[in-house]
MIDOSE-1310 file (N, C-alpha, C; in nm, 2 decimals, decimal comma, always signed):
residues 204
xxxx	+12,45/+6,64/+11,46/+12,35/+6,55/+11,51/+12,41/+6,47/+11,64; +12,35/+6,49/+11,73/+12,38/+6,37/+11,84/+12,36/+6,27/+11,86; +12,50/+6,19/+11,86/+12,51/+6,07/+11,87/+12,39/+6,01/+11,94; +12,37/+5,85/+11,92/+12,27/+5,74/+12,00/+12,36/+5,71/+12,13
xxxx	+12,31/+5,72/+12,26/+12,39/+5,73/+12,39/+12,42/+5,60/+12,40; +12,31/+5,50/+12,34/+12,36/+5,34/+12,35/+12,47/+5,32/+12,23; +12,52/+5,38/+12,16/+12,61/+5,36/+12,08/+12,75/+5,41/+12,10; +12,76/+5,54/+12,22/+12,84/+5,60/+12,26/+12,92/+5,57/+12,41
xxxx	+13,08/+5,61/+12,38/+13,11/+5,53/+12,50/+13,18/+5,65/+12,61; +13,15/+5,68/+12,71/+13,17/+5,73/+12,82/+13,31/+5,79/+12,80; +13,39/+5,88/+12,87/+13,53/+5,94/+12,90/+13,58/+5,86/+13,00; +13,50/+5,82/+13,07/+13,49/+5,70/+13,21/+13,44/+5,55/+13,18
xxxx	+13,44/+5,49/+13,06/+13,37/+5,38/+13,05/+13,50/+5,28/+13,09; +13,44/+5,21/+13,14/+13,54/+5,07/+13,20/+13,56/+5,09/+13,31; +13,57/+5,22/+13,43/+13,59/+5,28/+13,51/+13,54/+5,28/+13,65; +13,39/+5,21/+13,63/+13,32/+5,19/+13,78/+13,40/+5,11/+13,84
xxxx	+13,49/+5,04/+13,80/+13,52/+4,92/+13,93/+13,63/+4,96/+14,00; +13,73/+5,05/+13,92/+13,78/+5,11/+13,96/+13,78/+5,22/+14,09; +13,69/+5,27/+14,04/+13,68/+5,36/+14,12/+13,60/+5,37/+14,25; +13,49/+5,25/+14,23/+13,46/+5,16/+14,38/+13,56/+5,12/+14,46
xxxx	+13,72/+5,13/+14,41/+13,78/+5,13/+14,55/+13,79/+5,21/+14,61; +13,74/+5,32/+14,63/+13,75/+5,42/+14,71/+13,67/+5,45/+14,84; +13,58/+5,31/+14,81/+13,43/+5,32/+14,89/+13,45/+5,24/+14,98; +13,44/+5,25/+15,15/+13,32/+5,35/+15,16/+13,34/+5,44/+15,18
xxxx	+13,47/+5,53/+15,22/+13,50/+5,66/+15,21/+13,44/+5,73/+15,15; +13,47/+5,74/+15,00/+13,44/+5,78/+14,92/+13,37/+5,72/+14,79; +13,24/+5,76/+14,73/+13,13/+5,70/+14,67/+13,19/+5,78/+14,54; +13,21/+5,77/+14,42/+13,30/+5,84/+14,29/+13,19/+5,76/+14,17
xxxx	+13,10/+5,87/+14,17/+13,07/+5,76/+14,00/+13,05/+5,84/+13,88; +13,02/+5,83/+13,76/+13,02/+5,87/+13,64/+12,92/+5,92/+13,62; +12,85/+6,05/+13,57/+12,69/+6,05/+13,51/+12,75/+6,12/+13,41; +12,75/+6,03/+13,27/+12,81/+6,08/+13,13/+12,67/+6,09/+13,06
xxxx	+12,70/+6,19/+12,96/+12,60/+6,19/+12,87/+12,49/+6,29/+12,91; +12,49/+6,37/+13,05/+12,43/+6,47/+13,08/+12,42/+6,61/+12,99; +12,31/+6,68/+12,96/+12,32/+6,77/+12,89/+12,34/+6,91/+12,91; +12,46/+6,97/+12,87/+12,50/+7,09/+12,91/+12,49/+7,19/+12,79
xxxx	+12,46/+7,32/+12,84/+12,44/+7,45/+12,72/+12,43/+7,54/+12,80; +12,52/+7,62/+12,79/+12,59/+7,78/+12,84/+12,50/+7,83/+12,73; +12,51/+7,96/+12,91/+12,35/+8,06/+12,82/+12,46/+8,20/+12,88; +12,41/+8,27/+12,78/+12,50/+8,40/+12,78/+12,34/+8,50/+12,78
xxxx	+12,34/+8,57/+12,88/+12,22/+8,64/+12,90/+12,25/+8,81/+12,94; +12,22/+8,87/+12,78/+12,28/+9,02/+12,83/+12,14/+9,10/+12,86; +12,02/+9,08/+12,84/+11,93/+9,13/+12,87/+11,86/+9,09/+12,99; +11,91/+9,17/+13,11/+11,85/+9,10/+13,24/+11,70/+9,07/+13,25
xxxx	+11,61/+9,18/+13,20/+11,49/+9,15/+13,10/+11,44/+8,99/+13,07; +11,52/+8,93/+13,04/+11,45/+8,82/+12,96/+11,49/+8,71/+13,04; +11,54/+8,73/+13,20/+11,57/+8,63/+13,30/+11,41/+8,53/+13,35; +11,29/+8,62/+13,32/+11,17/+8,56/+13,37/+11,17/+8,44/+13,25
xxxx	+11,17/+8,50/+13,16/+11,10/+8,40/+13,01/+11,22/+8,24/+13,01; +11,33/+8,31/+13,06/+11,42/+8,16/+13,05/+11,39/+8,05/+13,18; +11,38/+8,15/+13,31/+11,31/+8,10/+13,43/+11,22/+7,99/+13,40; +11,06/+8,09/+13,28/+11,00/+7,99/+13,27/+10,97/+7,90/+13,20
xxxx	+11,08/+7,87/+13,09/+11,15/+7,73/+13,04/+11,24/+7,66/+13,07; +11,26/+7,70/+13,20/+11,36/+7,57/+13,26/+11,25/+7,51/+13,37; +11,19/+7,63/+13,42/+11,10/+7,59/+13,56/+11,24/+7,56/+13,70; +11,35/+7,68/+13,68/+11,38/+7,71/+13,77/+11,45/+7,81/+13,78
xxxx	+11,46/+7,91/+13,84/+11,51/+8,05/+13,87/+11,64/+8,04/+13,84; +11,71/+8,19/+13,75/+11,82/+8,15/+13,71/+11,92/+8,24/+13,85; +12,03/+8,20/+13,89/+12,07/+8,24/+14,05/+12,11/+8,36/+13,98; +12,12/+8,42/+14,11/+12,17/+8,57/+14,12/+12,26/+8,60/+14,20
xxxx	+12,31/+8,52/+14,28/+12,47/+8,57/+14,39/+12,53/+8,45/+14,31; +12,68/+8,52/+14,32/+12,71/+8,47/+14,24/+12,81/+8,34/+14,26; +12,86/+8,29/+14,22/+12,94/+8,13/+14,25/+12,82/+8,07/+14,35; +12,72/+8,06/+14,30/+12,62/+7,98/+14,34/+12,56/+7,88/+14,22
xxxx	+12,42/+7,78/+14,28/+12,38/+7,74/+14,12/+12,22/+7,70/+14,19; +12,10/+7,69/+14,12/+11,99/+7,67/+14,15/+11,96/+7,55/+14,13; +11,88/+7,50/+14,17/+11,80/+7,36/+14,09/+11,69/+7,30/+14,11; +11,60/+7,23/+14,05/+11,46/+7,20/+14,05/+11,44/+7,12/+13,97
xxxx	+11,28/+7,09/+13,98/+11,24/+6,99/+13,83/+11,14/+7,08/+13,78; +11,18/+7,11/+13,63/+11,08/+7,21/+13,58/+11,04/+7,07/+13,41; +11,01/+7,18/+13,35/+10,88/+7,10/+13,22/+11,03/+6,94/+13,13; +11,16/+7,00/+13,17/+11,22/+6,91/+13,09/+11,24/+6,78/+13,20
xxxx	+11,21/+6,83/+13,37/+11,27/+6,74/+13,42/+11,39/+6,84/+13,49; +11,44/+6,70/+13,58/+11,56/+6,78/+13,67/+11,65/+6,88/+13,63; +11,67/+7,03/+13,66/+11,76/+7,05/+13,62/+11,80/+7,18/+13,67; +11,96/+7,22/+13,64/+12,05/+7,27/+13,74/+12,11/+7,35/+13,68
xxxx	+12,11/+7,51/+13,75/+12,14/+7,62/+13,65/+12,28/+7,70/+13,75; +12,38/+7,67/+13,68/+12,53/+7,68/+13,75/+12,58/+7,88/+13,69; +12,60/+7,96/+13,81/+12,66/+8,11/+13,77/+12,77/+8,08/+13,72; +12,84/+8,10/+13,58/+12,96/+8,13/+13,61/+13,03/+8,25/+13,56
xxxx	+12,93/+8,36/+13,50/+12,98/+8,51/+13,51/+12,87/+8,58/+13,52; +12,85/+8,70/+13,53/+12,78/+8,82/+13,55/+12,64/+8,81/+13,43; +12,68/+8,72/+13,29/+12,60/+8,72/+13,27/+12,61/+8,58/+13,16; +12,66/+8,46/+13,24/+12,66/+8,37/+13,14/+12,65/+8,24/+13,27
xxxx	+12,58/+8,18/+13,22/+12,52/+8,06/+13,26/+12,54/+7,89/+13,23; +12,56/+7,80/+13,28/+12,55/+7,65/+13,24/+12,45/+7,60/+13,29; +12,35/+7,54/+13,19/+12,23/+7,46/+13,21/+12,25/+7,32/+13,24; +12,23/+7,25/+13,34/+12,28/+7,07/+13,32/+12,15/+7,01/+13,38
xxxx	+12,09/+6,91/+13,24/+11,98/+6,83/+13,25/+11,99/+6,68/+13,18; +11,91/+6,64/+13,23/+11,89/+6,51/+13,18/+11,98/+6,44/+12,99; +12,05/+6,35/+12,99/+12,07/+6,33/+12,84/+12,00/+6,38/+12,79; +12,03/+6,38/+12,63/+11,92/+6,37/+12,54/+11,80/+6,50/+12,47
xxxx	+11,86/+6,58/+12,61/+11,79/+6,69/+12,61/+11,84/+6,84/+12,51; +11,94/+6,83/+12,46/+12,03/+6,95/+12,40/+11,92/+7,04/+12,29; +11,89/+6,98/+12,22/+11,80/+7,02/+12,10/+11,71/+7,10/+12,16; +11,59/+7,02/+12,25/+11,51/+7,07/+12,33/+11,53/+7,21/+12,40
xxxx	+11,63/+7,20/+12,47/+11,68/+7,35/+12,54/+11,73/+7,46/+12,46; +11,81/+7,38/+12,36/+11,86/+7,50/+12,28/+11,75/+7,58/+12,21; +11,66/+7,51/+12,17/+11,56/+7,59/+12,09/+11,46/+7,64/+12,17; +11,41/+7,56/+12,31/+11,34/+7,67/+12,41/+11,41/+7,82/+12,48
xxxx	+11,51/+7,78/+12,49/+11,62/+7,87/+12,55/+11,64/+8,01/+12,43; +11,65/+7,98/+12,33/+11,66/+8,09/+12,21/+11,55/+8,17/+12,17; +11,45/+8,07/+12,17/+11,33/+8,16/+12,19/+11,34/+8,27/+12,27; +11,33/+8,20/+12,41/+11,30/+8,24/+12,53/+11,39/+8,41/+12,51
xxxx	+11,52/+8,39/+12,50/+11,62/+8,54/+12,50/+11,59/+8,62/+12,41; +11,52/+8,56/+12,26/+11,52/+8,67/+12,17/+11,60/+8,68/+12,08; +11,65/+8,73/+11,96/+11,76/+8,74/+11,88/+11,90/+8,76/+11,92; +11,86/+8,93/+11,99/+12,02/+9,03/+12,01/+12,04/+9,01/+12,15
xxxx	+11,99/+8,94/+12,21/+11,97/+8,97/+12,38/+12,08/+8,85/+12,44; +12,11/+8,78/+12,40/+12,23/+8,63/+12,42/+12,30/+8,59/+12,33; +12,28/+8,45/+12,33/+12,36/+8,32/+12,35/+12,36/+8,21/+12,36; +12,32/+8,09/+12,31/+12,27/+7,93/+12,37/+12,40/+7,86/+12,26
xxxx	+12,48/+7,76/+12,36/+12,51/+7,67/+12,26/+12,56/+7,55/+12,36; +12,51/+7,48/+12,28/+12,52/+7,30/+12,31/+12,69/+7,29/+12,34; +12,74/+7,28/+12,45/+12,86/+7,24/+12,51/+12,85/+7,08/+12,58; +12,77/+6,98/+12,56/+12,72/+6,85/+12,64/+12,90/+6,76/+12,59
xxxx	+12,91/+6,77/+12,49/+13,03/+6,72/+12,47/+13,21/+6,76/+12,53; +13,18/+6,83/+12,58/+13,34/+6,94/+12,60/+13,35/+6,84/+12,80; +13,23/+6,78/+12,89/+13,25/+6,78/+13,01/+13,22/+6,63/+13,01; +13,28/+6,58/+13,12/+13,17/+6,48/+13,18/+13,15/+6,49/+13,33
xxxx	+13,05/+6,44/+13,40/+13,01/+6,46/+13,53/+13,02/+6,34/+13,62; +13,12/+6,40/+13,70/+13,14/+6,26/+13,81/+13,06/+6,36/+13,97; +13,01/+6,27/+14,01/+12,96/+6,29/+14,13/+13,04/+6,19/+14,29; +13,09/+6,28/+14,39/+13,18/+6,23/+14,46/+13,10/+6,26/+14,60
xxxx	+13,09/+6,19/+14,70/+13,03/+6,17/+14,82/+13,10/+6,05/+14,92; +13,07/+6,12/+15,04/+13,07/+5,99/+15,12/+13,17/+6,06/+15,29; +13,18/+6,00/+15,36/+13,25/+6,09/+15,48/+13,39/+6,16/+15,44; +13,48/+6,12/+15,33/+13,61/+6,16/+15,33/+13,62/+6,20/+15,21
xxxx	+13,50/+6,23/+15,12/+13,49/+6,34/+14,99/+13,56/+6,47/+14,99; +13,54/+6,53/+15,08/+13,60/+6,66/+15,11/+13,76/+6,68/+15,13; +13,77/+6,58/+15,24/+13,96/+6,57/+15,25/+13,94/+6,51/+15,10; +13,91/+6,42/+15,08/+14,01/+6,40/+14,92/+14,03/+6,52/+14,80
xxxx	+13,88/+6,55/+14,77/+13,91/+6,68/+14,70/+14,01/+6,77/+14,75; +13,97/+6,79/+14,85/+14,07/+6,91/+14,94/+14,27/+6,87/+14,86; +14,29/+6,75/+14,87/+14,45/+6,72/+14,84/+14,50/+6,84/+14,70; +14,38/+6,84/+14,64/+14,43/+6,90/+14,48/+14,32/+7,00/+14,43
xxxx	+14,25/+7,07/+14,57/+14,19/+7,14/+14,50/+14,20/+7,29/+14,65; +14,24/+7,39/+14,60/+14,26/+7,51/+14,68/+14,13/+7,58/+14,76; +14,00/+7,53/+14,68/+13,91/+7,60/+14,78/+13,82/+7,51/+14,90; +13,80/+7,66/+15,00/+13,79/+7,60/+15,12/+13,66/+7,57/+15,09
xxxx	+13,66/+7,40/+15,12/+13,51/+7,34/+15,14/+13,44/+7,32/+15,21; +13,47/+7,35/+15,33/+13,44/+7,38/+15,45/+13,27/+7,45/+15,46; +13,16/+7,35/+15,52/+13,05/+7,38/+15,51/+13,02/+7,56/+15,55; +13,12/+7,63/+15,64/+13,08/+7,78/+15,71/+13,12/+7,86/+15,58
xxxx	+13,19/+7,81/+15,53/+13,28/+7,90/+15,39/+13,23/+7,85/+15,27; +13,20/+7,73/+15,24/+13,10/+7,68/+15,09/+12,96/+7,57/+15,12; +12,89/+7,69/+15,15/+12,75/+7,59/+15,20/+12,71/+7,52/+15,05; +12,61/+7,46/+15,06/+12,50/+7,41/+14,98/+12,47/+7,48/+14,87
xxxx	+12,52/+7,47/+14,74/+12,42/+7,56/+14,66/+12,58/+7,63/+14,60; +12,67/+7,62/+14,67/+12,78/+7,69/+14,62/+12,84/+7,62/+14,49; +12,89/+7,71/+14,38/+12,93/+7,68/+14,26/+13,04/+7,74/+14,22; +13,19/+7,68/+14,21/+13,31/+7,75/+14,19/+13,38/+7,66/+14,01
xxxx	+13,46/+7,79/+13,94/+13,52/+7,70/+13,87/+13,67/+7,70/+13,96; +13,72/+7,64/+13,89/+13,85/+7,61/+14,02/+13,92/+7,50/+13,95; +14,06/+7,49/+13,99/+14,16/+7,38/+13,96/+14,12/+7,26/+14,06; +14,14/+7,11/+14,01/+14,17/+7,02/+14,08/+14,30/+6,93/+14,02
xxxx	+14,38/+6,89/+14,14/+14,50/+6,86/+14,04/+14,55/+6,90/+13,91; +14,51/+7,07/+13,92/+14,52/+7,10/+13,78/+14,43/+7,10/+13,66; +14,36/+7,05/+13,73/+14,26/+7,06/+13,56/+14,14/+7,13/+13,59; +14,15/+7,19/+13,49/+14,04/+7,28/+13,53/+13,89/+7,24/+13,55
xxxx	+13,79/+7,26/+13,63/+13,65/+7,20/+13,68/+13,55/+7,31/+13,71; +13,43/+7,23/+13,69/+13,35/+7,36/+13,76/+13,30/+7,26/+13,89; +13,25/+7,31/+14,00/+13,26/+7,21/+14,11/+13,14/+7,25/+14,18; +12,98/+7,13/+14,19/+12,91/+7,22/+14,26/+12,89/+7,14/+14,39
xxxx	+12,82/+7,23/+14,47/+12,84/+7,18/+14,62/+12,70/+7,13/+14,66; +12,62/+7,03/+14,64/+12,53/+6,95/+14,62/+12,48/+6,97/+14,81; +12,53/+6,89/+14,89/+12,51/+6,92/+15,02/+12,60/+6,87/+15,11; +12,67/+7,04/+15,13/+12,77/+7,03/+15,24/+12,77/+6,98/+15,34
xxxx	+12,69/+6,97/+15,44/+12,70/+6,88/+15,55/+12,68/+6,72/+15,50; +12,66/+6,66/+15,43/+12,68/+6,52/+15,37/+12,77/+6,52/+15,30; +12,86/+6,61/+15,25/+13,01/+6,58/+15,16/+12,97/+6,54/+15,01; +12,84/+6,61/+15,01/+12,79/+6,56/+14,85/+12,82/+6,65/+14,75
xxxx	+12,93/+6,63/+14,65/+12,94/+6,71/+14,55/+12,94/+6,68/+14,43; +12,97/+6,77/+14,31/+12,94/+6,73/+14,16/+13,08/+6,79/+14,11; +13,17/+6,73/+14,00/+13,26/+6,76/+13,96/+13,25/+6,78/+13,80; +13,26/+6,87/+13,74/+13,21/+6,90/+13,59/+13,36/+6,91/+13,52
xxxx	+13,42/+6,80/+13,47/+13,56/+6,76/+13,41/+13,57/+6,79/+13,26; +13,64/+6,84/+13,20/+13,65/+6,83/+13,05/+13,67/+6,67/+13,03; +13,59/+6,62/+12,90/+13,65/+6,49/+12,88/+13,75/+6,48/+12,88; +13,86/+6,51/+12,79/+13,98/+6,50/+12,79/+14,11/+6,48/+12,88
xxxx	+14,03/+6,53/+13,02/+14,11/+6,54/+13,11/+14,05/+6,44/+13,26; +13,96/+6,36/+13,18/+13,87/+6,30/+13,27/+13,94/+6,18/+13,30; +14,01/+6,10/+13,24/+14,12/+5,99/+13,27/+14,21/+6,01/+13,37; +14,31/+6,12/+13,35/+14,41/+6,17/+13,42/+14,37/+6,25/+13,58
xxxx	+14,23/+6,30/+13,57/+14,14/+6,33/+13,66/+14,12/+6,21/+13,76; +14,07/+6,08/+13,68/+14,01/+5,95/+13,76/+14,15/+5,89/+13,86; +14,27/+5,91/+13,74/+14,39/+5,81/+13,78/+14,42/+5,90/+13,94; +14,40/+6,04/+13,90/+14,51/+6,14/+14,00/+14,36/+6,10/+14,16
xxxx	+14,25/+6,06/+14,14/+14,14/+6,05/+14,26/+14,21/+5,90/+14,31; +14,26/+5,84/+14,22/+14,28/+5,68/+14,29/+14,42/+5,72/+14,37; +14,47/+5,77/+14,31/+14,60/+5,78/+14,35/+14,61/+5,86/+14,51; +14,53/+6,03/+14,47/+14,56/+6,06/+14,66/+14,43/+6,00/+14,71
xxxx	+14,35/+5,92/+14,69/+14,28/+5,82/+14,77/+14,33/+5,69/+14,84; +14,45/+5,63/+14,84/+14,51/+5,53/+14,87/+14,49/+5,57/+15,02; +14,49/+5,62/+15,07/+14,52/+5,63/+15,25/+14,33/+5,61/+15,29; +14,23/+5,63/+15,22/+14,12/+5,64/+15,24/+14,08/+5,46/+15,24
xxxx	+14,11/+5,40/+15,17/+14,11/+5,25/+15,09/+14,07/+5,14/+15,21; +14,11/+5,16/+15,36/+14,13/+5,12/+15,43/+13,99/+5,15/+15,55; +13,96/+5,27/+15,51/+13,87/+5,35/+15,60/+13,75/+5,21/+15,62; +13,68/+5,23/+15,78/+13,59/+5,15/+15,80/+13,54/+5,26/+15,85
xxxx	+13,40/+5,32/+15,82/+13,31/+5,44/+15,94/+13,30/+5,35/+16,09; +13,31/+5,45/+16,19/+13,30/+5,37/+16,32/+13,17/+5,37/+16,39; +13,06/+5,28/+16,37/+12,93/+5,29/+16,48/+12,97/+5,42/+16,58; +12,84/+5,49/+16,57/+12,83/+5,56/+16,72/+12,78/+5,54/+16,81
């Protein structure tokens, strides 16, 4: 059963003030409690029926991710193999998807399980998002090489992440952290952020 979200406390709770030092460089905040469920999809067949229970196309090149607002509301369908998928929507939502989603595949044809507890989601923006990420994370972010739309799992400082690229020319991205590693994640962003702390943007 899942927990009451007003009763539950964040991997990041106590954390916004902290991590507003990083701004205005860098904008770093929390969206805990988002709902995630990996879809394992072996019957290409049944790509339309899940399409149209999310009300958004599930992507097809690959380290990319789609997104839209369909019947649950906002939500974002991340590649991350040939035939397995992460759904990320609104809290609250797990039950809902899981049992539209199971339908939708069929018995022998997948896969759906509620993973909303294993991550939490920090979203990072602002003109110096990129160099920061960049200190502890190997792929090139570089808008010609990871446009918009691009979806990698990948190390940051080590910990493993799935990382999506929200909009590259604005430095907007999404960081999908295991809880567990969400502390040591926060401390290691304050830490190679100190040279940023200072940043004032310069009028043009």
């Amino acid at each position: 059963m899942t927990a009451d979200i007003r009763t539950r406390r964040s991997p990041l709770d106590g954390w916004a003030e902290r991590l507003a030092e990083l701004a205005p460089a860098v904008e770093v905040a929390e969206r805990p409690f988002r709902t995630h469920v990996t879809l394992r999809l072996r019957d290409a067949g049944r790509a339309a029926a899940v399409s149209a229970v999310l009300g958004v196309e599930l992507p097809r090149t690959p380290c990319t991710f789609t997104r839209g607002d369909g019947p649950h509301g906002p939500v974002e369908v991340a590649w991350l193999g040939p035939d397995e998928y992460l759904v990320l929507a609104e809290p609250g939502l797990q039950r809902t998807l899981e049992s539209a989603l199971r339908q939708a595949i069929g018995d022998a044809s997948g896969a759906v399980i509620d993973v909303s507890a294993q991550r939490t989601t920090l979203t990072l923006s602002g003109p110096k998002a990129r160099d920061l990420l960049a200190h502890g994370c190997a792929i090139d972010l570089h808008p010609s090489v990871s446009p918009s739309g691009t979806c990698v799992q990948a190390l940051l400082a080590q910990s493993g992440i799935v990382l999506l690229v929200r909009d590259a020319d604005a430095g907007e991205f999404t960081v999908l952290v295991r809880a567990s590693f969400a502390i040591y994640l926060a401390t290691w962003l304050l830490d190679a952020g100190v040279e940023y702390r200072e940043y004032r943007e310069v009028p043009v």
